[in-house]
C-alpha positions as CSV (number, residue, x, y, z in Angstrom):
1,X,144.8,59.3,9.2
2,X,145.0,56.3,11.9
3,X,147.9,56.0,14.2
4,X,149.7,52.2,15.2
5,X,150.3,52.8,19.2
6,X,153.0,50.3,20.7
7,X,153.2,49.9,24.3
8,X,155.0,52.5,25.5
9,X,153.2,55.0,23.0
10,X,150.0,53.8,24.3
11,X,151.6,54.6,27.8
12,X,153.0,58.0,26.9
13,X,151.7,61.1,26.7
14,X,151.8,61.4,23.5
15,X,150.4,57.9,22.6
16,X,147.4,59.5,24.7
17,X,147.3,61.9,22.6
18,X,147.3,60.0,19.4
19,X,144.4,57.8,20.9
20,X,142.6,60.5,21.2
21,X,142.9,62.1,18.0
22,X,142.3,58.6,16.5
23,X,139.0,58.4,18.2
24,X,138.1,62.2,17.2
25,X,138.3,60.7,13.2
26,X,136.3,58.1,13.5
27,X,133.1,58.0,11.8
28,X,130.0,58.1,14.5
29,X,129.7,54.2,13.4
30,X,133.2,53.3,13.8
31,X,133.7,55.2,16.8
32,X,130.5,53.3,18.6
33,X,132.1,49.8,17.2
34,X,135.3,50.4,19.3
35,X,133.3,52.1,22.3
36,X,131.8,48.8,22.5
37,X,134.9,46.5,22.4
38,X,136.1,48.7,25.2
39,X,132.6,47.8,27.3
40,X,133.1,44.2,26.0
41,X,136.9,44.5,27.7
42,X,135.7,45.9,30.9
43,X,137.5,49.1,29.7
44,X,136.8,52.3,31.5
45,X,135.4,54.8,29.7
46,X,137.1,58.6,29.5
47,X,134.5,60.9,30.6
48,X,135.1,62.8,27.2
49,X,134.2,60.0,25.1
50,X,131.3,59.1,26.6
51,X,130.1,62.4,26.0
52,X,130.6,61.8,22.4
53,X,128.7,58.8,22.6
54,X,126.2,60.2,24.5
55,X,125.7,62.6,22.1
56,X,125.7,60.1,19.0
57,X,122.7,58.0,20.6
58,X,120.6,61.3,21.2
59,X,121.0,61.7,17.1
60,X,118.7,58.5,17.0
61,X,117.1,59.0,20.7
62,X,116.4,62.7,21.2
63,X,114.1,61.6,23.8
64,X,115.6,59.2,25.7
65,X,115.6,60.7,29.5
66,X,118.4,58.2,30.3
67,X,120.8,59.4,27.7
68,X,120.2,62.9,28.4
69,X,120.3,62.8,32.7
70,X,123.8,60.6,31.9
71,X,125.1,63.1,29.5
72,X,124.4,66.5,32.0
73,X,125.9,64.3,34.7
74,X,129.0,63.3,31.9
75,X,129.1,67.2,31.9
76,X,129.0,68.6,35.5
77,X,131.8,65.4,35.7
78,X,134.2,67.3,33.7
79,X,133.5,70.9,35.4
80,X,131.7,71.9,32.8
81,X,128.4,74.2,32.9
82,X,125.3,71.8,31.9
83,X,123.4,74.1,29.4
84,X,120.1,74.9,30.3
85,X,118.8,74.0,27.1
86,X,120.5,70.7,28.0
87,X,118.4,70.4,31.1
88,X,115.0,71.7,29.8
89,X,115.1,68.7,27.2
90,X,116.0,66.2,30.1
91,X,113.5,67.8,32.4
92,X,110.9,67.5,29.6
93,X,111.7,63.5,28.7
94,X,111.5,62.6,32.3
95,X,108.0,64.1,33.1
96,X,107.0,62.1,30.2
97,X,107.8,59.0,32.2
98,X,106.6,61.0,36.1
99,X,104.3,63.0,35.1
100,X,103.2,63.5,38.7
101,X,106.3,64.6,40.0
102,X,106.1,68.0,40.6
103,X,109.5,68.7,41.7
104,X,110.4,68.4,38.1
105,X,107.7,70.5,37.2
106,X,109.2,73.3,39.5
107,X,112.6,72.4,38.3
108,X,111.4,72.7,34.8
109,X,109.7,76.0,35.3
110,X,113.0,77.6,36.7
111,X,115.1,76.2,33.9
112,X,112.4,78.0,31.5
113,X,112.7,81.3,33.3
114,X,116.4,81.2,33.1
115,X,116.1,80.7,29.0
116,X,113.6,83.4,29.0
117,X,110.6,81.0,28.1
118,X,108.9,81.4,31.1
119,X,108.3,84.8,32.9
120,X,109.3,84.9,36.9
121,X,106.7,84.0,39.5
122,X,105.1,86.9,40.9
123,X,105.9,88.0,44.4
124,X,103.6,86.5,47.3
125,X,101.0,88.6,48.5
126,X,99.7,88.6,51.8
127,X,102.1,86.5,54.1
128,X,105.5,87.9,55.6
129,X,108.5,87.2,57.5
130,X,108.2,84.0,59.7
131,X,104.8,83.4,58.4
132,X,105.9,83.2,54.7
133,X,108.5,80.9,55.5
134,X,106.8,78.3,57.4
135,X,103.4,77.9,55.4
136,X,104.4,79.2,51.7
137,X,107.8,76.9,51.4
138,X,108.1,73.0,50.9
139,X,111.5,72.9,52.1
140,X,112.1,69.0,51.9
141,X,110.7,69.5,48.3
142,X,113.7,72.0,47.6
143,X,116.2,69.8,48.8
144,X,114.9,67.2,46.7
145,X,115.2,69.1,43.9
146,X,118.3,70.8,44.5
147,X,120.1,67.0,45.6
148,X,118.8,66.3,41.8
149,X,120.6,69.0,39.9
150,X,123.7,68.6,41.9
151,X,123.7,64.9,40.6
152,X,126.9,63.2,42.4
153,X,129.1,66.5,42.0
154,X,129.2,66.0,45.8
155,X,131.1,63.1,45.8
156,X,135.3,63.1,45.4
157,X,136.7,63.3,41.9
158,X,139.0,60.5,42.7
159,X,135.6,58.2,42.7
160,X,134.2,58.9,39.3
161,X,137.0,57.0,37.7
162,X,136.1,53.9,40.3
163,X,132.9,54.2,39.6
164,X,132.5,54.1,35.5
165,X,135.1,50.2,36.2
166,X,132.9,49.2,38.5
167,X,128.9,50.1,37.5
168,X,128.6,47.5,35.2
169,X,129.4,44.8,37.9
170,X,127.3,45.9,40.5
171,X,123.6,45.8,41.3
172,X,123.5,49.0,44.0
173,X,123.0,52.6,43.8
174,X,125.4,55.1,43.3
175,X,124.7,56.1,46.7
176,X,125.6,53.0,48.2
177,X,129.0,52.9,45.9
178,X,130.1,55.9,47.0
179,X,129.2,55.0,50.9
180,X,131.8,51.9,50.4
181,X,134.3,53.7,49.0
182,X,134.7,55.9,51.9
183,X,134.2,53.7,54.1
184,X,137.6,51.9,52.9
185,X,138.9,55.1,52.6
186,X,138.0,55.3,56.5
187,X,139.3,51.9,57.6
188,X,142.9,53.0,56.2
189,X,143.0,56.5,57.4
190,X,141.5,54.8,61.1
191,X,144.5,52.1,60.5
192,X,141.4,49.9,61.5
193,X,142.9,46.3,61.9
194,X,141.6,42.9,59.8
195,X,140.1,41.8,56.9
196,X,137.4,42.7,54.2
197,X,134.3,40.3,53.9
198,X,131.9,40.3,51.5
199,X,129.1,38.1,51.7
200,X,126.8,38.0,48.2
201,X,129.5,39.0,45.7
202,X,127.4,38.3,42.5
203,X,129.8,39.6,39.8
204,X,132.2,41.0,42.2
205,X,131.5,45.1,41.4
206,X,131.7,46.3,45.1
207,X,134.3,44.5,45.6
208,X,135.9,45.9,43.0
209,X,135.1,49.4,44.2
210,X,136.8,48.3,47.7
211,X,139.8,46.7,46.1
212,X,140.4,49.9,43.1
213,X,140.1,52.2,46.6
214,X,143.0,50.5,48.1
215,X,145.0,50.6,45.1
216,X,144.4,53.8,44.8
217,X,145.8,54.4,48.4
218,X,148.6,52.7,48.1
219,X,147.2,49.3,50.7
220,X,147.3,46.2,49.2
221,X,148.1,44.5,52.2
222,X,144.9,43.9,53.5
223,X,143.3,39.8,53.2
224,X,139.7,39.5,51.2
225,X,137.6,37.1,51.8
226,X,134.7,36.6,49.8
227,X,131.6,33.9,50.3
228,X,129.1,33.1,47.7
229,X,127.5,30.2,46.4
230,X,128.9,31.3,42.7
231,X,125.7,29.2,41.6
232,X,123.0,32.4,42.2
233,X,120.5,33.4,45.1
234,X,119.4,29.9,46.8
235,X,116.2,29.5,47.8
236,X,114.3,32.4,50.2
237,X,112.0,31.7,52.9
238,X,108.2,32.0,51.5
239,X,107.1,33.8,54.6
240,X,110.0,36.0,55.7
241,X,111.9,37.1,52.8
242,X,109.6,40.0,51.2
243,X,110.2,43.1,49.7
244,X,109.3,46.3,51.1
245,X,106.5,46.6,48.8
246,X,104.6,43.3,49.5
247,X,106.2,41.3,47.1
248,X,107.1,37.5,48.4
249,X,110.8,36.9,46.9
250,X,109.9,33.2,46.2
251,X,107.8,34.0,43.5
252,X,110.2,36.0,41.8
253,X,112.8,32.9,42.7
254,X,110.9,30.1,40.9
255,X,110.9,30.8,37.5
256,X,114.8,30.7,37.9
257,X,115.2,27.8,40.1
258,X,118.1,25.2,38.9
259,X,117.5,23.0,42.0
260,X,116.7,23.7,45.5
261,X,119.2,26.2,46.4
262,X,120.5,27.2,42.7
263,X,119.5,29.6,40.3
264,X,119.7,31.9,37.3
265,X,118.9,34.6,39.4
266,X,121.4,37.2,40.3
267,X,123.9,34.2,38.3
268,X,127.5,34.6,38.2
269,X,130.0,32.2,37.9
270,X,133.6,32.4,40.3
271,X,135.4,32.6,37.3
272,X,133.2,35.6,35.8
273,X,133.5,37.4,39.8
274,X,137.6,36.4,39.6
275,X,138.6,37.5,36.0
276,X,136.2,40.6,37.4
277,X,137.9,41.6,40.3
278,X,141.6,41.4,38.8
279,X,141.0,44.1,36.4
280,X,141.5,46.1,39.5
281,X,145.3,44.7,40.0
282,X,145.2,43.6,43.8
283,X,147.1,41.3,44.6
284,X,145.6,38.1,43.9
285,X,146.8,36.0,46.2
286,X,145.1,38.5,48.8
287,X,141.8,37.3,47.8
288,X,140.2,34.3,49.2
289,X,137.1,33.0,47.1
290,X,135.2,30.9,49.3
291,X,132.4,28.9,47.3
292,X,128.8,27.3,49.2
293,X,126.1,28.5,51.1
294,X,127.6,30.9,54.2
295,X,125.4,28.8,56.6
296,X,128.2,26.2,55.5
297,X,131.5,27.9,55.0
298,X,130.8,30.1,58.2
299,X,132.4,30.5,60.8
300,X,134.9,27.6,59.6
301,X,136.5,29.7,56.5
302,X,136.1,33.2,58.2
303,X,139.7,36.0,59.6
304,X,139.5,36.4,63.0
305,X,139.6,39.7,62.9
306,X,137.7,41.8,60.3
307,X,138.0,45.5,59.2
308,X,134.6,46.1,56.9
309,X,131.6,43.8,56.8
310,X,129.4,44.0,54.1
311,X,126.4,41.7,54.0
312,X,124.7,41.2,50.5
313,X,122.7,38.1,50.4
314,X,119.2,39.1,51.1
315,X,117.2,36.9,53.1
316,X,116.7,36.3,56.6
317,X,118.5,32.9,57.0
318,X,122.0,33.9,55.1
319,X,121.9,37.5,57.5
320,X,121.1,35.9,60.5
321,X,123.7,33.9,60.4
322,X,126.4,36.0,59.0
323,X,125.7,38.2,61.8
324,X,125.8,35.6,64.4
325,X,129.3,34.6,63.6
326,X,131.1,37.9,61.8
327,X,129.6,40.7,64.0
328,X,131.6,39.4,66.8
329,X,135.0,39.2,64.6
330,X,134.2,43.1,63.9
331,X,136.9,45.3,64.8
332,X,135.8,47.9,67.3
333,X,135.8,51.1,64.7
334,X,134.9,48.8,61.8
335,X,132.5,49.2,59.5
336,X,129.3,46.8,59.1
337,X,127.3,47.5,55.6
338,X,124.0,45.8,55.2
339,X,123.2,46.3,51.0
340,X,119.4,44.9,51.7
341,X,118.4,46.1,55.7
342,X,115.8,48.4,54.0
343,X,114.8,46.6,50.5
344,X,114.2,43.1,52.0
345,X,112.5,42.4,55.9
346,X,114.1,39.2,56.2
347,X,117.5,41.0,56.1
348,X,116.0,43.8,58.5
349,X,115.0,41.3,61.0
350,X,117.8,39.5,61.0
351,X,120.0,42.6,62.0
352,X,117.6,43.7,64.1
353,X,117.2,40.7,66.2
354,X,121.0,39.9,66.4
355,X,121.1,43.4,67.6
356,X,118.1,42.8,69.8
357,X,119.3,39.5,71.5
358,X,123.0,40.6,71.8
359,X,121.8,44.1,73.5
360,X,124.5,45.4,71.1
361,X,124.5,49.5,70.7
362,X,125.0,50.5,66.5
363,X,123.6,53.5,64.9
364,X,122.8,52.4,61.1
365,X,123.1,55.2,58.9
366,X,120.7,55.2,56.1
367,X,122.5,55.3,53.0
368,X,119.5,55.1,50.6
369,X,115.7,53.3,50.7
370,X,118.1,50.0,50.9
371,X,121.4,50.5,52.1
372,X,122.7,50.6,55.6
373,X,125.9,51.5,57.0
374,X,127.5,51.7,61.1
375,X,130.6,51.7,62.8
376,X,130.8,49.4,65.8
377,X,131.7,50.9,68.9
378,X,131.9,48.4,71.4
């Protein structure tokens, strides 16, 4: 039996309920069809539907170390107990991919002990006391392991739902998600005055994380402003925009150059990043789009006074000068975020020499390999 929903069904509590049952009848095939028109629509997806689609893939992927980490995680979302079983088969599909990782290995072999497949290790012999805890444990290895079973149940309930609207429109951990949405959440509990800037907006997901957080507080009051050349990264420098690993960004910008400072790479269009950010329901006439290179459109186009910084678009040139002339603008207690301080050394140096030259005090937090977030004091 299907169900027609009008509006106000579909906004009831009973048209919820409907939905859901018409989703519970659908064929596996059917129900993956309207999954994906809900992707297509930018639609959040309820937690306990993706656990059903989760679970449909695995029929066809049983092995697929993605779908089975996301589906524990889907799990320990809901407050639900991720089955060992669960766990071992994840476990077992990502040492496939690291075999060298043995704090998957231990993981695994405590999983296995807790099914009663493996048998206890035996007690130490020998070492005691201080002794025993100093030589005979990796401490740092524990956390690791323990920071990867916990997987984001850390992080505030009121997030996940931020999150699943948000992922597909953002490049950057969830680790660096989470540390922007409290860092709005901090501005507003702070009552820190000014705007939000965003510099390197590619298809406007952070933003949209910022934005969904103040709706969800209740502050819509606050101006956005956000630069980008809408047109994709423009050119780096050959010799000071490389990745921490060696790699010279040029040669990963060539092949999609559209013109000296255009390209297909990291692409999005302003009315992609606009139709984007409105699924959040800010007001629109709070956001300011500002198109063209920020070594053009800054400081002309910039508040006076800003609230949270966040600096996005890689290289040494863009950075440098977006410090230069929205540092000072920072509101003392406001929050500077730098997306690429530790995956690029352009964007490191830049921040660092601003910092160097100015003789100005900030304690970045490291938020991941990449991600960098202070406050400014003075």
């Amino acid at each position: 039996m299907r169900y027609e929903l009008n509006q106000f069904q579909a906004n009831s509590v009973i048209g919820r309920f409907m939905a859901k049952v018409t989703f519970q009848e659908m064929s596996d095939d059917a129900f993956i069809g309207r999954i994906n028109e809900m992707l297509g629509k930018g639609e959040p997806i309820p937690l306990d539907l993706e656990e059903r689609s989760l679970r449909i893939h695995l029929k066809t992927y049983p092995d697929r170390s993605d779908l089975l980490q996301r589906l524990c995680a889907v799990l320990a979302a809901q407050d639900r107990v991720v089955p060992l079983e669960l766990e071992e088969q994840a476990l077992v599909a990502l040492i496939k991919i690291h075999p060298d990782r043995q704090d998957l290995r231990d993981r695994l072999q405590i999983v296995r002990v807790g099914t009663g497949k493996a048998e206890p290790p035996s007690a130490i012999v020998g070492a005691s006391g201080e002794e025993a805890s100093q030589i005979e444990v990796d401490f740092q290895q524990e956390a690791d392991s323990f920071s990867s079973a916990v997987n984001y149940r850390d992080m505030d309930a009121a997030f996940e739902p931020i999150l699943e609207q948000s992922r597909r429109f953002t490049m950057t951990s969830v680790e660096r998600m989470y540390a922007l949405y409290k860092a709005v959440e901090y501005i507003e509990l702070a009552r820190i005055p000014g705007a939000i800037v965003e510099c390197g907006v590619w298809r406007g997901g952070s933003m949209m994380i910022a934005l969904a957080t103040l709706v969800m507080l209740g502050k819509t009051d606050r101006e956005i402003y956000l630069y980008d050349t809408f047109e994709g990264l423009p050119r780096p420098d050959d010799d000071k925009d490389i990745d921490i690993l060696g790699n010279r960004a040029i040669n990963g910008w060539l092949p999609h150059s559209r013109g000296n400072e255009q390209s297909n790479w990291a692409y999005a269009s302003l009315d992609d990043v606009r139709a984007n950010v409105a699924k959040t329901g800010y007001p629109a006439e709070r956001i300011h789009f500002i198109k063209g290179m920020v070594e053009d459109t800054l400081p002309v186009q910039a508040p006076d006074k800003i609230a949270l910084c966040r600096l996005d678009t890689d290289w040494y040139a863009s950075t440098r000068h977006e410090m230069i002339h929205l540092y000072p603008r920072l509101a003392v207690g406001g929050t500077l975020i730098i997306d690429d301080y530790g995956h690029f050394r352009g964007a490191r140096d830049a921040v660092d020499e601003y910092l160097s030259e100015t003789e100005t005090p900030l304690l970045l937090h490291r938020v991941d390999y990449s991600g960098r977030v202070g406050v400014k004091i003075i």
